[in-house]
DOLO-794221 format. One record per residue (C-alpha): residue number from 1; residue in three letters; chain; z, x, y. Coordinates in steps of 0.1 Angstrom, whole numbers, plus 2048, in hexadecimal, padded with zeros to 3 digits. Layout:
BEGIN
+-----+------+------+-----+------+-------+
| pos | code | unit |  up | east | north |
+-----+------+------+-----+------+-------+
| NUM |  ALA |    A |   Z |    X |     Y |
...
+-----+------+------+-----+------+-------+
END
This chain:
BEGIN
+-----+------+------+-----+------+-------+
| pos | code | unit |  up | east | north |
+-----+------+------+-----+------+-------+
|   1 |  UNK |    A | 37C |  CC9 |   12B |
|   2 |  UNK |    A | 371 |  CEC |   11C |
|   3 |  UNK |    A | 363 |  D02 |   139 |
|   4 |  UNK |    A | 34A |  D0B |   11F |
|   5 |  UNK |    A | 342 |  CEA |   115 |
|   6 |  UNK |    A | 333 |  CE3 |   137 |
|   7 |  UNK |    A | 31A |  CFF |   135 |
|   8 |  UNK |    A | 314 |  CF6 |   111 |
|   9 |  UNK |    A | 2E8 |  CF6 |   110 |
|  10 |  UNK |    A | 2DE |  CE5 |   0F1 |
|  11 |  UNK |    A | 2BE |  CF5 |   0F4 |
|  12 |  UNK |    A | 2CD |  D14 |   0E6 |
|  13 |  UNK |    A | 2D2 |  D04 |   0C8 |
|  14 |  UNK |    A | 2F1 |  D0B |   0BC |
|  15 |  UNK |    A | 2EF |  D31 |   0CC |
|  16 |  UNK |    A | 313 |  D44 |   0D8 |
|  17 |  UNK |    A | 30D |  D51 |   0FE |
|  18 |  UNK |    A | 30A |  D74 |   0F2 |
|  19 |  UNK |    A | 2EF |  D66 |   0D9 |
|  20 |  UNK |    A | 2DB |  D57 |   0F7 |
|  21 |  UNK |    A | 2DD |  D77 |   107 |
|  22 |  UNK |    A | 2CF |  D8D |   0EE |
|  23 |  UNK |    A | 2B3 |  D76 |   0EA |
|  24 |  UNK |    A | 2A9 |  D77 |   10F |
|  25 |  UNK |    A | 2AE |  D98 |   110 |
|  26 |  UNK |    A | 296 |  D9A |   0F3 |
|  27 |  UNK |    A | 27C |  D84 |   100 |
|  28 |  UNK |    A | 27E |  D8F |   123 |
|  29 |  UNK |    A | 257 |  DA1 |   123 |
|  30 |  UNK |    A | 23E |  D8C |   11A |
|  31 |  UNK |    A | 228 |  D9D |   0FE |
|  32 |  UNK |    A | 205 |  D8C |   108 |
|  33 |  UNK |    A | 1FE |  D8D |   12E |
|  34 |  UNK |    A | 1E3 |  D77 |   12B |
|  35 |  UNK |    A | 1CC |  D63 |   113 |
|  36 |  UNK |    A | 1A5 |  D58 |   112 |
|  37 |  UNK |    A | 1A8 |  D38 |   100 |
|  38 |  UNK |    A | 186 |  D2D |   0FB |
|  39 |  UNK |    A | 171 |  D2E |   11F |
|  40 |  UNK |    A | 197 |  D30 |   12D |
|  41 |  UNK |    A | 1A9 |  D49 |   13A |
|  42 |  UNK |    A | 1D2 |  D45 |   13D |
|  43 |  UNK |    A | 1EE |  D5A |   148 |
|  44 |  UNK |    A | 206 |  D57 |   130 |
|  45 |  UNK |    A | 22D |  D48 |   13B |
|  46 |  UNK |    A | 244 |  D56 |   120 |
|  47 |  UNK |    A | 24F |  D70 |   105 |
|  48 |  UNK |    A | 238 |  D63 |   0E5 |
|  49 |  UNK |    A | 249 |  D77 |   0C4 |
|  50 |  UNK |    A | 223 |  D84 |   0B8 |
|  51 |  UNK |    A | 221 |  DA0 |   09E |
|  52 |  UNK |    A | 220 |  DC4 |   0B1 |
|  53 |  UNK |    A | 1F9 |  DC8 |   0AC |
|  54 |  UNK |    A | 1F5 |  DA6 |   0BF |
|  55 |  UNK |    A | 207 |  DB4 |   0E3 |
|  56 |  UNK |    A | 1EE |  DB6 |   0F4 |
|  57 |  UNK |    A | 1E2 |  DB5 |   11B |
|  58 |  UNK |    A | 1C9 |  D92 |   112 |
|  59 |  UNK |    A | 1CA |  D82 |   0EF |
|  60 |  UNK |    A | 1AC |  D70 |   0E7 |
|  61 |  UNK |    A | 1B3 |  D4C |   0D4 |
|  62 |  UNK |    A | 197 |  D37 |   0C5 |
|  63 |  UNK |    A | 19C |  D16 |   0D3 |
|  64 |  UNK |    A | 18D |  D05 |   0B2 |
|  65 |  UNK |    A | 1A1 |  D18 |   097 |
|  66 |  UNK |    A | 1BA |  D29 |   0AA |
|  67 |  UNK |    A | 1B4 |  D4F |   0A0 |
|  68 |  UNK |    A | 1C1 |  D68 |   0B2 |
|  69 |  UNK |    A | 1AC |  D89 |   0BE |
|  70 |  UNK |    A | 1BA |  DA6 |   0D3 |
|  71 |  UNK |    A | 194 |  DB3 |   0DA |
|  72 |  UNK |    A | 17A |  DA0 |   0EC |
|  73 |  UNK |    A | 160 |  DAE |   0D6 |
|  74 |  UNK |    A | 173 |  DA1 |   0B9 |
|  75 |  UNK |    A | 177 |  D80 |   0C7 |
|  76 |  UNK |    A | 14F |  D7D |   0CD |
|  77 |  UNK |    A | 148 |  D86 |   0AA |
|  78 |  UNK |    A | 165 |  D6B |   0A0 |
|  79 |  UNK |    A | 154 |  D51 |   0B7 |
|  80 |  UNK |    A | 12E |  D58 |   0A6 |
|  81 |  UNK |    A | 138 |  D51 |   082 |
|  82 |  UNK |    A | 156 |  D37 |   085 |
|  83 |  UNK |    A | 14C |  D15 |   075 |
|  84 |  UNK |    A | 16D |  D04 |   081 |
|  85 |  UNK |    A | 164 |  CEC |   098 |
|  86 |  UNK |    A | 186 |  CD4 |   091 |
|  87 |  UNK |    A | 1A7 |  CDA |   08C |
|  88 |  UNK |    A | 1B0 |  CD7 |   064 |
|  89 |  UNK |    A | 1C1 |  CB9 |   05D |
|  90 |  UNK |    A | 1B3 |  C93 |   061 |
|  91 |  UNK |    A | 1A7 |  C81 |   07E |
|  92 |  UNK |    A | 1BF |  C68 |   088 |
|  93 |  UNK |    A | 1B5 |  C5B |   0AB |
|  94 |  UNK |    A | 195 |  C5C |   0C3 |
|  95 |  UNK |    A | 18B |  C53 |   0E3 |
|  96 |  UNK |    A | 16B |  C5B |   0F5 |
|  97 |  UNK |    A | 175 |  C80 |   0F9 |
|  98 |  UNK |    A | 193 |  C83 |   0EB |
|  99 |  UNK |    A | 1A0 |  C81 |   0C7 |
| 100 |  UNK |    A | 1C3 |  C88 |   0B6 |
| 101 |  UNK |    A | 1C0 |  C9B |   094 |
| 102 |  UNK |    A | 1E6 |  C97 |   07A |
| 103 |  UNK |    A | 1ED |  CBC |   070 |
| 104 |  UNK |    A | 205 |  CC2 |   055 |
| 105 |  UNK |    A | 217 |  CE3 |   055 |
| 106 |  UNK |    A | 218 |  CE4 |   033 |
| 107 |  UNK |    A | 1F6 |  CE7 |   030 |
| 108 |  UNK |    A | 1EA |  CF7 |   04C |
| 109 |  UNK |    A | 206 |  D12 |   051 |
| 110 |  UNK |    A | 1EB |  D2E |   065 |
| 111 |  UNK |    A | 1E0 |  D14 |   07E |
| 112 |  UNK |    A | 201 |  D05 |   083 |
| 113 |  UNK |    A | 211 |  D24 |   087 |
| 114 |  UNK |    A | 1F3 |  D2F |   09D |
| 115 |  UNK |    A | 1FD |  D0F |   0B5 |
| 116 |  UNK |    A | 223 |  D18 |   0B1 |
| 117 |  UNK |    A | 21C |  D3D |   0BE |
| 118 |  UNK |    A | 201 |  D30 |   0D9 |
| 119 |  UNK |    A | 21F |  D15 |   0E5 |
| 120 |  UNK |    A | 239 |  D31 |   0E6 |
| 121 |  UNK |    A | 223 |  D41 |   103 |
| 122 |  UNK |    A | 226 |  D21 |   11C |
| 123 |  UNK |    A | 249 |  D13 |   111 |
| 124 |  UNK |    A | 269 |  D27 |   113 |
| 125 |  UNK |    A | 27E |  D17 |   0FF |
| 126 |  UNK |    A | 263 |  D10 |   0E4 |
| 127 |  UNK |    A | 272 |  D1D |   0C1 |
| 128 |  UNK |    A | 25D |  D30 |   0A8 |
| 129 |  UNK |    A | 273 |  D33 |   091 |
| 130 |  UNK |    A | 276 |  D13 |   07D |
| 131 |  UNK |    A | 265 |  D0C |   05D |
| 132 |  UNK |    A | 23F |  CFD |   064 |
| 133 |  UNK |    A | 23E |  CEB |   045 |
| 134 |  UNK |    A | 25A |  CD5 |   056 |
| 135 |  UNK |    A | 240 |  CC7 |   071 |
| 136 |  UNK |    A | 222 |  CB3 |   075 |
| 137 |  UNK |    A | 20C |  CBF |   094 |
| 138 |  UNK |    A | 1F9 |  CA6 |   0A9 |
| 139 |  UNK |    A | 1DF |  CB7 |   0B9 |
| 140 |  UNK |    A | 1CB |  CAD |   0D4 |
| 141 |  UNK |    A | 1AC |  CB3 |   0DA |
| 142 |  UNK |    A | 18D |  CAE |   0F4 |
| 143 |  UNK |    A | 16A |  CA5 |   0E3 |
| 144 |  UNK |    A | 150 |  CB9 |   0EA |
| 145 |  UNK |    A | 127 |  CBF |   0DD |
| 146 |  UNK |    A | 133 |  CDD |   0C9 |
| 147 |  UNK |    A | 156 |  CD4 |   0BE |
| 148 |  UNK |    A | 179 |  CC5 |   0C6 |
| 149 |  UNK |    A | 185 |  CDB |   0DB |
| 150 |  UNK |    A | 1B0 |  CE0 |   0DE |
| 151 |  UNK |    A | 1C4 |  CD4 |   0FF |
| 152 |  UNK |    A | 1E5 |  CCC |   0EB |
| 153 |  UNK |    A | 1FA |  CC2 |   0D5 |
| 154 |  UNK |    A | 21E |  CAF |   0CD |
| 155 |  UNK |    A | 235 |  CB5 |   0A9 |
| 156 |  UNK |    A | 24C |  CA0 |   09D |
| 157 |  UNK |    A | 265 |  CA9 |   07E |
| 158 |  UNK |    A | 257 |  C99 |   05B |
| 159 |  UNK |    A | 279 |  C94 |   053 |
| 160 |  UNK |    A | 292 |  C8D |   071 |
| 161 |  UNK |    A | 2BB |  C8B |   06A |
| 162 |  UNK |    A | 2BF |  C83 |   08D |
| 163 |  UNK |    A | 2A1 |  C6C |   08F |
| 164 |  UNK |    A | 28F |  C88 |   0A5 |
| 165 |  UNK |    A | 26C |  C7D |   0AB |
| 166 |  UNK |    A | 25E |  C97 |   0C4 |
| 167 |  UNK |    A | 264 |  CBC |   0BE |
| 168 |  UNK |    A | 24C |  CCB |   0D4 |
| 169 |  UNK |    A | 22E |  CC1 |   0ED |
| 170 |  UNK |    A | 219 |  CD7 |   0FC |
| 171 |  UNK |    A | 1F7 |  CD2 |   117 |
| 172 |  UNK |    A | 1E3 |  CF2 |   119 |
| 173 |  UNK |    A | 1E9 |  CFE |   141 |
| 174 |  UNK |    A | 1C5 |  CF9 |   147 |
| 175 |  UNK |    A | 1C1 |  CD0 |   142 |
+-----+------+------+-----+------+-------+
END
């Protein structure tokens, strides 16, 4: 058996060894320390690939619509007029407190690139880099007086060759 073989990571997807290397050596500083997501505040895990005017000591997210803010004064003034108390998308499961909302990458490209970014900071091997219009976004919620409120979400492939269902899960550090 190829020596190679045995070392062969199919998390790499399809990446030569001096590939693999380039991109750790790429993504080796993280470019958000932390993040206030909502009332939360999370040190981030991982190298997110954010545009340069997003690097930033502590990113403020909106946990309803997912916009990012690199000044807390901007993120107040964000928080005042947002009207988004729901992820787009439709309402496909609810329970007491918690509720599943169907998003549709297609349709809702910001947001689900938004979660794609947000994921990027808590998973390692979470890729960026596909096409979002490929994906629906299951997003999870907790129900709240003033909104529904994100803890998660899982995406599966609209269209699977290999019959993959789950592409990527993801519980916010804090539940």
């Amino acid at each position: 058996m190829n020596r190679e073989r045995l070392f062969f990571n199919d998390e790499n997807h399809g990446m030569t060894p001096k590939e693999v290397q380039e991109f750790i050596n790429q993504t080796k500083f993280k470019t958000v320390e932390s993040i206030q997501f909502g009332p939360h505040w999370l040190e981030t895990w991982y190298f997110t690939p954010l545009p340069k005017e997003y690097h930033s000591k502590c990113l403020y997210v909106c946990d309803f619509c997912l916009f990012f803010c690199v000044h807390k004064k901007e993120y107040l003034r964000h928080s005042r007029k947002c009207t988004v108390r729901h992820p787009p998308g439709d309402e496909i499961y609810r329970d007491k407190d918690i509720s599943f909302f169907e998003v549709d990458g297609t349709l809702q490209r910001v947001y689900c690139e938004n979660l794609s970014l947000i994921s990027r900071m808590f998973l390692d091997h979470k890729n960026v880099y596909n096409t979002i219009e490929a994906f629906l976004f299951y997003v999870l919620c907790e129900v709240k007086d003033d909104g529904f409120h994100f803890v998660g979400y899982f995406s599966k492939e609209k269209v699977s060759v290999n019959t993959n269902n789950l592409s990527c899960i993801l519980v916010m550090p804090f539940c």
